[in-house]
C-alpha positions as CSV (number, residue, x, y, z in Angstrom):
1,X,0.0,0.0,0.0
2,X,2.9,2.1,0.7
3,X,4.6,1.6,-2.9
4,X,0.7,2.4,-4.1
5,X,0.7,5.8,-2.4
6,X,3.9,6.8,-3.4
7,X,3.3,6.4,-6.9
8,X,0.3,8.3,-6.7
9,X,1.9,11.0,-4.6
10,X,4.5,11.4,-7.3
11,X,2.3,11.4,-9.9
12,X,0.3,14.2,-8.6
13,X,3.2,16.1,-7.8
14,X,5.3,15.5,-10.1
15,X,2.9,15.7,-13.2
16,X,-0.4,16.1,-12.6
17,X,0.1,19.9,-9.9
18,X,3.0,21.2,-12.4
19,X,0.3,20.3,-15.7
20,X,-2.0,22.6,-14.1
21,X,0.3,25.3,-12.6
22,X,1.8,25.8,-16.1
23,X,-2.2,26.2,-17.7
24,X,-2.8,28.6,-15.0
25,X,-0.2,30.4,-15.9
26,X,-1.0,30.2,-19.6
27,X,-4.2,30.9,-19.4
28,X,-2.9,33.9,-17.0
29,X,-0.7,35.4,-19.7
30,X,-3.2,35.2,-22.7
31,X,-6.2,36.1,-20.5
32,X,-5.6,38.2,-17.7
33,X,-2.7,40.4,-18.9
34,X,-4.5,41.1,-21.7
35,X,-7.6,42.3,-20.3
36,X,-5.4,43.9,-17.3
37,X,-3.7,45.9,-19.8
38,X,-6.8,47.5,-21.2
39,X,-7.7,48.5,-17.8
40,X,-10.7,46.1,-17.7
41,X,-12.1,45.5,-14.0
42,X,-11.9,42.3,-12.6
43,X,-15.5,41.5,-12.7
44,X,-15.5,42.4,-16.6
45,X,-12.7,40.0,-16.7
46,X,-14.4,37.2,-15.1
47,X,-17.5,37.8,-17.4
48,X,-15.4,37.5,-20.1
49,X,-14.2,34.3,-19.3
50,X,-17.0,33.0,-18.4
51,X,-18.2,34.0,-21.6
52,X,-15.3,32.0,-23.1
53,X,-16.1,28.9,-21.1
54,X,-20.0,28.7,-22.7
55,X,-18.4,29.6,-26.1
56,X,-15.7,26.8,-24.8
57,X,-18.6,24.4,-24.3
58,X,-20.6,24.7,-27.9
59,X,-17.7,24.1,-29.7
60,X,-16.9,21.0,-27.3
61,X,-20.6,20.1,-28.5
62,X,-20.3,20.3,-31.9
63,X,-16.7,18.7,-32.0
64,X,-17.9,15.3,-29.5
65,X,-21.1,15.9,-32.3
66,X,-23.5,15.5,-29.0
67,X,-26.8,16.4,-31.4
68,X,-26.2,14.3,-33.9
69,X,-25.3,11.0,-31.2
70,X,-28.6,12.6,-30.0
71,X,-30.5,12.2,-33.0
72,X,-29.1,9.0,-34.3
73,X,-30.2,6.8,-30.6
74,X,-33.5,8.4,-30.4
75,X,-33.9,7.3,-34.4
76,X,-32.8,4.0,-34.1
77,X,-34.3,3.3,-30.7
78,X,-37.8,4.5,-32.1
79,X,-37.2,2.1,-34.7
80,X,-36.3,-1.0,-32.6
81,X,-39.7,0.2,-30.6
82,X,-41.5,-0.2,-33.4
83,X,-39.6,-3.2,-34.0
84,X,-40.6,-4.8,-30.4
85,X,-44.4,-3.6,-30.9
86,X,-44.8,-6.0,-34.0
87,X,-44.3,-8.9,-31.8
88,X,-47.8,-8.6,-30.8
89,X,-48.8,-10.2,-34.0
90,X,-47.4,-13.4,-33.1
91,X,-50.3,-15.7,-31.8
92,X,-48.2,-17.7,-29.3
93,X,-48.6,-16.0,-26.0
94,X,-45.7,-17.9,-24.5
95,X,-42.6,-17.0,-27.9
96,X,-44.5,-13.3,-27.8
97,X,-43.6,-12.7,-24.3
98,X,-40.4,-14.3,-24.7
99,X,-39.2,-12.3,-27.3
100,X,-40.9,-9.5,-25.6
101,X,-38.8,-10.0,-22.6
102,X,-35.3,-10.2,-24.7
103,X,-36.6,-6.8,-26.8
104,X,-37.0,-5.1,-23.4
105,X,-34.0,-6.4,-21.7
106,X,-31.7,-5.2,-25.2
107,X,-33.8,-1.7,-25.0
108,X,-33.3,-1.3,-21.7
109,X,-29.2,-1.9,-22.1
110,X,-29.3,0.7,-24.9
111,X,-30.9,2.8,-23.7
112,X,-28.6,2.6,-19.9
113,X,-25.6,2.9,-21.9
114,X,-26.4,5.6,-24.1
115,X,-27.6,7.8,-21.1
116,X,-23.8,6.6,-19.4
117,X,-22.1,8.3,-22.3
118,X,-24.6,11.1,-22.9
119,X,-23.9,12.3,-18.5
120,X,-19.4,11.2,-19.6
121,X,-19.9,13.9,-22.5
122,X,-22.0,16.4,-20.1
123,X,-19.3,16.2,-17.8
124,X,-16.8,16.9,-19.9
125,X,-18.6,19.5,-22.2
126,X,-19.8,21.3,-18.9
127,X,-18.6,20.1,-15.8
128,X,-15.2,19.8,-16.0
129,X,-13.9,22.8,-17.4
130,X,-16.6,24.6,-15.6
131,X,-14.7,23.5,-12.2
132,X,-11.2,23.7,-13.7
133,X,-11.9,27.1,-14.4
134,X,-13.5,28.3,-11.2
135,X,-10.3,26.8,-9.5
136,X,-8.2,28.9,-11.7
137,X,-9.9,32.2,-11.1
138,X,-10.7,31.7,-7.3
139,X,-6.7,31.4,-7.3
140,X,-5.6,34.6,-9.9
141,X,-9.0,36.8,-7.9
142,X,-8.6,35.1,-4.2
143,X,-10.2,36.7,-1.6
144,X,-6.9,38.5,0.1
145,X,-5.8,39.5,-3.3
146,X,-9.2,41.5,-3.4
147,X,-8.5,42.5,0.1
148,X,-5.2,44.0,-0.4
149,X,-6.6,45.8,-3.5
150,X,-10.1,46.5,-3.0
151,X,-10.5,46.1,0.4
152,X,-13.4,43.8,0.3
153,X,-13.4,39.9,-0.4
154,X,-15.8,40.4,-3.1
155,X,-15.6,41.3,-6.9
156,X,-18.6,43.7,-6.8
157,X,-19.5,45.4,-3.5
158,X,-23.1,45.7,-2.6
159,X,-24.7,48.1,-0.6
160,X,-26.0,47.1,2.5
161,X,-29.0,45.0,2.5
162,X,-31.6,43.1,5.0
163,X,-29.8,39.5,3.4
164,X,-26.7,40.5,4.9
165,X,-24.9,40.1,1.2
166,X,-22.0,42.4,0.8
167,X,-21.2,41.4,-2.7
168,X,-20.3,39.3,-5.7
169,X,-18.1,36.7,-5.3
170,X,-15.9,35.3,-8.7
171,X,-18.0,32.0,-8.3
172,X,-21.4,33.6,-8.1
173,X,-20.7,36.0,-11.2
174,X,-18.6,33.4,-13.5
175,X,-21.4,30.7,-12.7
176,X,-24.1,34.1,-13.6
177,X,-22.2,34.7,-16.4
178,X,-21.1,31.4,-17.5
179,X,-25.3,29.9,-17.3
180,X,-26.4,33.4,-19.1
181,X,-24.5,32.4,-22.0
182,X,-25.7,28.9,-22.3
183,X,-29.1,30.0,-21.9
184,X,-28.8,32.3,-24.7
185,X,-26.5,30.0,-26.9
186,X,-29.3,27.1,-26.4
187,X,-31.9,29.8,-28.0
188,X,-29.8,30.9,-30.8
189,X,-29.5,27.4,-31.2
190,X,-33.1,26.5,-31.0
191,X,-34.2,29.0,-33.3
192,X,-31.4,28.6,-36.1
193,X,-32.8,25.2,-36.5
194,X,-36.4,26.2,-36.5
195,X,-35.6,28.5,-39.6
């Protein structure tokens, strides 16, 4: 067990922690700088991003071709439906509900493992880089690099307020941001086709 958890030690820190310390720092230097340099506040900067990351996440869709998988199960799984339905036409009650049975069975492991690749591709259309991100941000705006600039822990101050909320943290306006630009996306989307 030993041996075990030394291999994985130095495989997180040797590769794994220095992978994503250089992409932080890439991402730093052809993100941040840039926007820092045109005097863009940091809350502008995290919109932007988040921006970005939906942007990100339609082209991840189109490149894994998510629709189209989409369209071609739901196609072939109405089909084999249809197929199952015809067994009703078979006057043996016994063979009808046996191949009944087998149909169901072979829909039912379709239909499992196409949902188990459609939540892997959701996870790494959405999720992942969604979390990657956030990590990378909370790090480059942490809260005492907002203190000792800002004074406050927060991107965007808010007044005072009965909910006791004194402002907008980079998660709360990266995840605003970041599902504002789906939403949107998903219309464009929606009415492109509809055309």
């Amino acid at each position: 067990m030993d041996v075990f958890n030394s291999f994985l030690n130095g495989l997180y820190y040797g590769l794994i922690a220095p992978f994503f310390r250089f992409c932080a720092r890439v991402l730093t230097l052809l993100l941040i700088r840039p926007m820092t340099l045109l005097h863009l506040p940091p809350w502008l900067q995290v919109c932007v991003i988040a921006v970005l990351a939906g942007l990100f996440a339609f082209w991840m869709r189109g490149l894994l071709r998510v629709d189209e998988r989409v369209r071609e199960f739901n196609r072939r799984f109405a089909e084999k439906r249809r197929q199952q339905q015809e067994l009703r036409h078979i006057p043996d009650k016994y063979s009808r509900d046996a191949l009944y049975r087998t149909t169901d069975e072979e829909l039912n492991e379709e239909y499992n493992t196409f949902l188990a690749y459609h939540y892997a591709r959701y996870v790494m259309i959405y999720m992942l880089p969604l979390f990657l991100i956030l990590a990378w941000l909370n790090s480059v705006f942490s809260a005492p690099w907002l203190m000792a600039r800002y004074g406050r822990p927060y991107l965007v101050a808010l007044p005072p307020n009965s909910f006791g909320i004194g402002g907008l943290s980079v998660t709360f306006l990266f995840l605003l941001c970041y599902i504002l630009t789906l939403v949107v996306g998903f219309r464009i989307q929606r009415h492109l086709k509809n055309r």
